[in-house]
Structures are given as C-alpha cells and as structure tokens.
C-alpha positions in Angstrom: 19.4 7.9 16.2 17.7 6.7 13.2 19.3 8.1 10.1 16.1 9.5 9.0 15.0 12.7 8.7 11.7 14.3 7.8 11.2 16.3 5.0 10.8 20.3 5.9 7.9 20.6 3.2 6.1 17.5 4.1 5.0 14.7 1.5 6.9 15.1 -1.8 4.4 14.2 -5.0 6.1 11.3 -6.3 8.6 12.3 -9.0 7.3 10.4 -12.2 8.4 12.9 -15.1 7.4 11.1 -18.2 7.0 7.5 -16.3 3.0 6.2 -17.1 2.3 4.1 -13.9 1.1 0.2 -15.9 -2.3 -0.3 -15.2 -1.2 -4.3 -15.1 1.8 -6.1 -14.1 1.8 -9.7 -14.5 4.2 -12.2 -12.0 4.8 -15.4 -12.3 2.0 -16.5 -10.0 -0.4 -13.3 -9.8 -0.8 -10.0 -11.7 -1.2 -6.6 -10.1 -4.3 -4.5 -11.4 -5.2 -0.6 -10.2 -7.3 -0.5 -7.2 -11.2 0.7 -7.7 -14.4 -0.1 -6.4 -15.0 -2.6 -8.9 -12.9 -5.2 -6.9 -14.2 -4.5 -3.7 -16.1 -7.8 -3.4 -12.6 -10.0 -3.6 -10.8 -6.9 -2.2 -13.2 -7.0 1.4 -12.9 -10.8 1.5 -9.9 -10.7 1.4 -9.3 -7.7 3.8 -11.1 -9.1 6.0 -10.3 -12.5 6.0 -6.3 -11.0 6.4 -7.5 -8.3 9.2 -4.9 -9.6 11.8 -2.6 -10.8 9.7 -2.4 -6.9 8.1 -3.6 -4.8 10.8 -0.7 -2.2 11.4 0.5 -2.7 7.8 0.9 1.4 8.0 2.4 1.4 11.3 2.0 -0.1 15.0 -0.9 2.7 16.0 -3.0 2.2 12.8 -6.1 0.4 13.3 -7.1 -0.4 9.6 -8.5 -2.8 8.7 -11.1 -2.7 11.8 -12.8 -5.1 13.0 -16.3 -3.8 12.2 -15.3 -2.3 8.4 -18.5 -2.8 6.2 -18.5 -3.5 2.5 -19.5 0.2 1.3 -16.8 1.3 3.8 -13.9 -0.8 1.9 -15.7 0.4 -1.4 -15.6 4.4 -0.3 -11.4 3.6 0.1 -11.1 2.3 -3.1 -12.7 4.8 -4.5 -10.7 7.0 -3.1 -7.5 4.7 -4.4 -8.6 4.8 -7.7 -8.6 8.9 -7.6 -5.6 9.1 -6.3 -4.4 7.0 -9.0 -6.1 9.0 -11.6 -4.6 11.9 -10.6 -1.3 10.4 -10.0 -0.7 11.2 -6.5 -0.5 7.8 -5.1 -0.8 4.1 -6.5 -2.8 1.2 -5.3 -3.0 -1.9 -6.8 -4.8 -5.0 -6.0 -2.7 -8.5 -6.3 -4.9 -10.9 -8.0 -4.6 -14.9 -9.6 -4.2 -14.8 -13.1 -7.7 -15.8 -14.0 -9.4 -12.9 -11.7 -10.9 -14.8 -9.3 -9.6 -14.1 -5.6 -7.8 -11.0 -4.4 -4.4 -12.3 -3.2 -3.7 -9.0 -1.0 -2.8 -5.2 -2.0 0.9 -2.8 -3.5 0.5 1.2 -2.0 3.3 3.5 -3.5 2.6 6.8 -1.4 4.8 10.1 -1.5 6.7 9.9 1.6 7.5 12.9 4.0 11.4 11.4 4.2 14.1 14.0 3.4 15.8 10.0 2.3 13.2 8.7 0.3 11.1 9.3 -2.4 8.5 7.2 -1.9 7.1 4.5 0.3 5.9 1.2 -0.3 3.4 -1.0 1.6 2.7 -4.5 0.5 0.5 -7.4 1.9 -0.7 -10.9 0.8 -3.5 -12.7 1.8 -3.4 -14.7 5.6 -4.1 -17.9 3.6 -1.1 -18.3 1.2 1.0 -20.8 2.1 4.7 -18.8 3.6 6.9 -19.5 0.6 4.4 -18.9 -1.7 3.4 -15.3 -0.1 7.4 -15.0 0.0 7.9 -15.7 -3.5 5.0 -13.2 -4.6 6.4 -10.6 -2.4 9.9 -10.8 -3.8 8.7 -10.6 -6.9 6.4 -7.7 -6.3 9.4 -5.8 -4.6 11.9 -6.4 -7.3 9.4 -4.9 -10.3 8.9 -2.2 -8.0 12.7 -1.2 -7.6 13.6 -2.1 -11.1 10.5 -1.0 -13.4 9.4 2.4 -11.1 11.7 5.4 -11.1 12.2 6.1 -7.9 15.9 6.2 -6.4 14.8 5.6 -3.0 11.9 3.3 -2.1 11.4 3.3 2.0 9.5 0.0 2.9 8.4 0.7 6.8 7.5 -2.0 8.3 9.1 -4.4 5.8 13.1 -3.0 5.5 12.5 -0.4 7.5 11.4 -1.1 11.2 8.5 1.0 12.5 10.3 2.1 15.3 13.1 4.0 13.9 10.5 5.4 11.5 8.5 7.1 14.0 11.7 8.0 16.0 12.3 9.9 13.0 8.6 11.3 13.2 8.0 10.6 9.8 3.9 10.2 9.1 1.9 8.1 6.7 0.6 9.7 3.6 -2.4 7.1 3.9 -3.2 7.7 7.6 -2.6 11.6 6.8 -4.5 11.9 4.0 -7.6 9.2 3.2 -8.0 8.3 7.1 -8.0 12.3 8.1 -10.4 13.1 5.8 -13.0 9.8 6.0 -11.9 8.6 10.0 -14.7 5.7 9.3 -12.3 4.5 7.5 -10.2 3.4 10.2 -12.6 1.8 12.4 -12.6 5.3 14.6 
C-alpha cells in the first residue's frame, strides 16, 4: 500500500488565490522563463538532444519525447504550454543560461488528481550538464518551488515520489491526460 489516494473529482485546478505565477525566476546559474513557441528552436535541441535521458519524465509508459518528434510538433506543445499558462491552469517553464542562449531543460507544475497533493512537479535538465552542476540547478529549482509557490503539498513522481507507488495508487498525469489526449502526435503515437 502506497499511502496515496486519488482524488474522487479528478485533477484539482491549482489553488493560487491571489498568487501571480513570475514570468522569470533567476538562479544562480540559469533563469526560468514561461514556455511558448518562441523558444522552440533551443527548447527542440535540447529535447532532443536529452530524449533518453528524459523519456519517461511523466511516468514509465510515457513515450514523450519520441524518437521521430519534428520541430512544428515540439512548437504545437508549447503552444499549448503557453495557453495553459495564460489561463492559469498549468505552468511550464523553460530553464535557460542567463544570457538566453541554450535551453538547459524544462519546470511543469500541473494540478494533480492526488487526494495528498495539490500539485505536481516535473523537472528535467539537459543530458549534457555535467552531474553536480544539473544537481545544483535542480536543488535550486526545487527549493524556489516549495518556498516561493503556495502550494502545501507539491508531489514530485518520479523524483521523491517513485513511479511505482504512484500508479499503484492509480493516480494519472494531467499532461498525458490532457495535451497528449487531445494532440496523440504529440507523443510519438
């Protein structure tokens, strides 16, 4: 037994009240910006270039990125990123150097279907960073997550949470539920 429970009513909007999600967050080695289409060129190169490194970044039976995703496919899902941050349903944010020049990997915040959590977090960095650098980034990202957003009770599957005892629990991915239901070339399907 997990511990986990899903949520009767399926995904909870992310409980923000009064919060205005930053539309930049600068660490001390790279700065997060909203996702959109206007990235994509960094944001596919560096997709793609991580493919194995992040495939199953939702979960072990998620295919993104495939092998075969084309540019306008990667720019369609940011797109579709950068309305769901519009209308504050969900939060995507490309990690980038300071001076804008390479795409260092990608922050989801997603409404969660856990009766424990009240959102879920997904976080990559590029296949090329050196391991303490990528660790030291993705400390940093974590901790302005937990102390700067207001949720209670961020789930990280796949990071602090392992994947198995999330899908013992049944509990489904608001990405893979959502974006990849509605556009399944997406996935790589």
């Amino acid at each position: 037994m997990t511990g986990y429970s899903t949520r009767a009513g399926g995904f909870l909007p992310l409980a923000l009240a009064a919060y205005r999600p930053p539309e930049c967050w600068r660490g001390t080695q790279a700065m997060l910006v909203p996702a959109g289409p206007e990235w994509v060129t960094l944001d596919y190169a560096a997709v793609m270039a991580s493919r194995r490194h992040i495939q199953h970044l939702f979960g072990p039976a998620d295919s993104w990125p495939a092998e075969t995703m084309r540019l306008e496919e990667d720019r369609a899902d940011l797109i579709w990123h950068e309305q769901e941050f519009l209308a504050q349903r969900s939060f995507a944010y490309h990690l980038l150097t300071h001076d804008y020049s390479d795409c260092l990997g990608c922050l989801y915040l997603y409404p969660t279907a856990s009766q424990d959590h009240d959102a879920e977090a997904y976080l990559w960095t590029h296949a090329t960073l050196p391991a303490d650098e990528a660790s030291r980034i993705e400390d940093e990202v974590v901790a302005w997550v937990a102390r700067d957003w207001p949720f209670r009770a961020v789930a990280w599957p796949g990071r602090f949470i392992a994947f198995d005892a999330w899908a013992e629990a049944g509990i489904p991915n608001y990405y893979a539920s959502t974006r990849m239901v509605a556009f399944p070339s997406a996935s790589g399907a």
